[in-house]
C-alpha positions as CSV (number, residue, x, y, z in Angstrom):
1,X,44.4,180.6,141.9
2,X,41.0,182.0,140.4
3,X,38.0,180.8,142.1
4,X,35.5,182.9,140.5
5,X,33.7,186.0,140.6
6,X,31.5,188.3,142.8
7,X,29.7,190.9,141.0
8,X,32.0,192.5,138.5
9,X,35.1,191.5,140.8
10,X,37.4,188.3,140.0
11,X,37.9,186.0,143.6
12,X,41.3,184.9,143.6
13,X,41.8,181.4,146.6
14,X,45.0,182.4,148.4
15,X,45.4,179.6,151.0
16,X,48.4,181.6,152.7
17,X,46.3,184.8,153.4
18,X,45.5,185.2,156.9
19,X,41.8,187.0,155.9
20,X,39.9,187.7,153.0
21,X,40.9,191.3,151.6
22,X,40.3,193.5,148.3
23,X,43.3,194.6,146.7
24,X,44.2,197.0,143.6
25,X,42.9,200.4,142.5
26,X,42.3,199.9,138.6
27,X,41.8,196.4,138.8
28,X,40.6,195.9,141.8
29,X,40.5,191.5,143.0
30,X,38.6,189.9,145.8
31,X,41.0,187.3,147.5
32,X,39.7,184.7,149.8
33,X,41.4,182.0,152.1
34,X,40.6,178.4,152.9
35,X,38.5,179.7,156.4
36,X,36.0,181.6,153.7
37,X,35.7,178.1,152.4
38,X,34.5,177.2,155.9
39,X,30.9,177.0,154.3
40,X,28.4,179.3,151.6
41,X,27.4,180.9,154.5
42,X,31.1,182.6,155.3
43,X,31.7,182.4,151.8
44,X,28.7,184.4,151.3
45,X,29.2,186.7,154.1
46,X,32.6,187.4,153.1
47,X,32.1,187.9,149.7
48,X,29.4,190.5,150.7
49,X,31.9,192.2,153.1
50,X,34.4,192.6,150.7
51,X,31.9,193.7,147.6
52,X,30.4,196.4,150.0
53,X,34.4,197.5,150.5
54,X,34.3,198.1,146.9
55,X,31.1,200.0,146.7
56,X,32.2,202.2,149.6
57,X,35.7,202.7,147.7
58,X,37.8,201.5,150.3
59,X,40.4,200.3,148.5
60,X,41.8,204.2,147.5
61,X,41.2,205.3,150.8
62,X,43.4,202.5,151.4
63,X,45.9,204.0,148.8
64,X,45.6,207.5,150.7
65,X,46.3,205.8,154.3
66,X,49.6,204.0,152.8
67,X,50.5,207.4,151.4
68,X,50.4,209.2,154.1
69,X,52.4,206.6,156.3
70,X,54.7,206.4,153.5
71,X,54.9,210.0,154.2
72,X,55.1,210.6,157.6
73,X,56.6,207.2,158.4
74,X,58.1,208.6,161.7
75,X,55.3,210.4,163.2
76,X,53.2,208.0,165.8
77,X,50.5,210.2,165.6
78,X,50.0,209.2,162.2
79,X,50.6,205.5,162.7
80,X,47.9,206.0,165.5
81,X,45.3,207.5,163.3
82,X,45.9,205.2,160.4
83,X,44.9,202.3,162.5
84,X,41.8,204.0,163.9
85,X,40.9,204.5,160.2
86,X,41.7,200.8,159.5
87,X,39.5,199.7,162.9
88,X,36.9,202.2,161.7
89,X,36.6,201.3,158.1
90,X,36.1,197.6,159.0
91,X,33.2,198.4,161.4
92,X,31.8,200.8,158.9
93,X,31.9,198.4,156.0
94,X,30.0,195.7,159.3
95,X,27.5,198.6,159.5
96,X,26.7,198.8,155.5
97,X,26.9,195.3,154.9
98,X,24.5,194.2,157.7
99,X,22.2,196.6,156.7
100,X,19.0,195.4,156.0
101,X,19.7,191.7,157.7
102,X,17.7,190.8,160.4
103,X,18.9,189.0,163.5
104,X,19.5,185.9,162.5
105,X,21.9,186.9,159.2
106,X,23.6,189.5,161.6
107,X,24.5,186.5,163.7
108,X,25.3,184.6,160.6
109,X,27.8,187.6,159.8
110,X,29.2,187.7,162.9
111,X,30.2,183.8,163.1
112,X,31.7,184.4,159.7
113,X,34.0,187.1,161.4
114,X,34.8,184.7,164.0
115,X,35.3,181.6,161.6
116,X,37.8,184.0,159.0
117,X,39.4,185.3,162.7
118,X,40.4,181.6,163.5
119,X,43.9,180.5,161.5
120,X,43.2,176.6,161.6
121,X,46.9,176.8,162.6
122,X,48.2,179.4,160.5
123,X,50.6,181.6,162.3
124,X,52.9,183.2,160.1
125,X,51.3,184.8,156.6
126,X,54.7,186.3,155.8
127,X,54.8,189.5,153.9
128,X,50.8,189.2,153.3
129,X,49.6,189.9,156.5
130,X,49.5,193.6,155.7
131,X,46.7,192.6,153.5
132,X,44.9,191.1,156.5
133,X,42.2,192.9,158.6
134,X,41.9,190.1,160.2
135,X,45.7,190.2,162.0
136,X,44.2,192.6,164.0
137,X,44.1,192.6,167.8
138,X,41.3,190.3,169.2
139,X,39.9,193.8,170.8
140,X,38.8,194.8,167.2
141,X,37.0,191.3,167.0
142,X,35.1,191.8,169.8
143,X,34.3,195.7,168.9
144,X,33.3,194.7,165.5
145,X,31.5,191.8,166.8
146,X,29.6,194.1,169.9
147,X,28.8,196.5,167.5
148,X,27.2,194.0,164.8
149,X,25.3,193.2,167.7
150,X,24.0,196.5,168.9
151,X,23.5,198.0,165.2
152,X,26.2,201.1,166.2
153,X,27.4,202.8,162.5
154,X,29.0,205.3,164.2
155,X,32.3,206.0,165.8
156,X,33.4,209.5,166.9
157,X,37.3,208.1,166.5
158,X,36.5,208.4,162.5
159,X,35.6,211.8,162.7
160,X,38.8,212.5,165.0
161,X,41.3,209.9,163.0
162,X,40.2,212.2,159.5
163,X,40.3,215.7,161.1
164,X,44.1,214.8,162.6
165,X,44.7,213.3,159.2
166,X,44.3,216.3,157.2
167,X,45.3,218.5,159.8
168,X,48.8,216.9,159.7
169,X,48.7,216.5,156.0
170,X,48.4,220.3,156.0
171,X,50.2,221.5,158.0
172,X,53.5,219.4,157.2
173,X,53.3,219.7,153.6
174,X,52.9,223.3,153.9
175,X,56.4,225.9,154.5
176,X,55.5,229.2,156.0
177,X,55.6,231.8,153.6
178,X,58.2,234.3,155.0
179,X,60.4,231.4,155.6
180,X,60.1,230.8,152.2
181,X,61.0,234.3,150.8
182,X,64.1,234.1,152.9
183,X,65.1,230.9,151.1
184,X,64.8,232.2,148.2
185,X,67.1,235.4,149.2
186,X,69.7,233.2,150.6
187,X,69.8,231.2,146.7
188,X,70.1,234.3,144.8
């Protein structure tokens, strides 16, 4: 149901959603659940969180991860790399959208990670967990949460996760060029 907006986005409530999330590429829509309600202070954290995901264009990069594990749905290695993108997108959006807050807010961000973490009871989102960051492992919590607390931006993972990225992506959409002449031999 629409709830309102947050700079040029529209908020959409979704009580069923196990986090808040920004979905779409040309129209992109903020969607909340009842936790973000929790009070203005996690409704204004999140709403900031997910605003600096659209600033930062997350939600094609996004579009490129699903691609590519479209893709290369049976390679691990991808699988692997496109959830250290995920982790690492998360903590860099934590980074952006904390910057600037002193401690107090940074605390005040972190207990709305922890208050949007907690279900009140809902266990099973169905098919819209894989909107969710928040279905993550409680690991990432306590990363995101560490790192929020320590003022780390940076993750050497990222830099790996890309470079594997596009090395794969290159080298598996590529064909070797003899092979190719010989191909095209063998169809004449």
């Amino acid at each position: 149901e629409p709830y309102g907006e947050a700079g040029k986005l529209p908020v959409y409530l979704v009580k069923s959603l196990p986090s808040p999330c920004l979905a779409g590429v040309l129209r992109p829509r903020i969607y909340i659940n009842a936790q973000a309600l929790a009070s203005d202070v996690v409704l204004h954290m999140t709403l900031r969180h997910e605003l600096t995901h659209y600033k930062r264009l997350d939600h094609i990069g996004n579009v490129g991860r699903g691609m590519l594990l479209t893709l290369y749905w049976f390679h691990p290695l991808v699988w692997y790399c496109s959830e250290l993108f995920r982790c690492d997108c998360e903590t860099a959006c934590d980074a952006t959208a904390t910057r600037g807050m002193d401690q107090t807010e940074r605390e005040s961000y972190g207990m709305a990670l922890i208050t949007l973490a907690s279900r009140g009871g809902q266990r099973d989102a169905g098919r819209l967990v894989c909107l969710s960051t928040m279905s993550g492992s409680k690991k990432l919590l306590k990363e995101r949460i560490t790192q929020l607390a320590k003022g780390r931006t940076f993750r050497f993972a990222a830099v790996v996760a890309i470079l594997l990225a596009i090395v794969l992506g290159c080298t598996m959409c590529t064909v070797p060029h003899q092979e190719e002449k010989q191909n095209q031999s063998e169809n004449s």
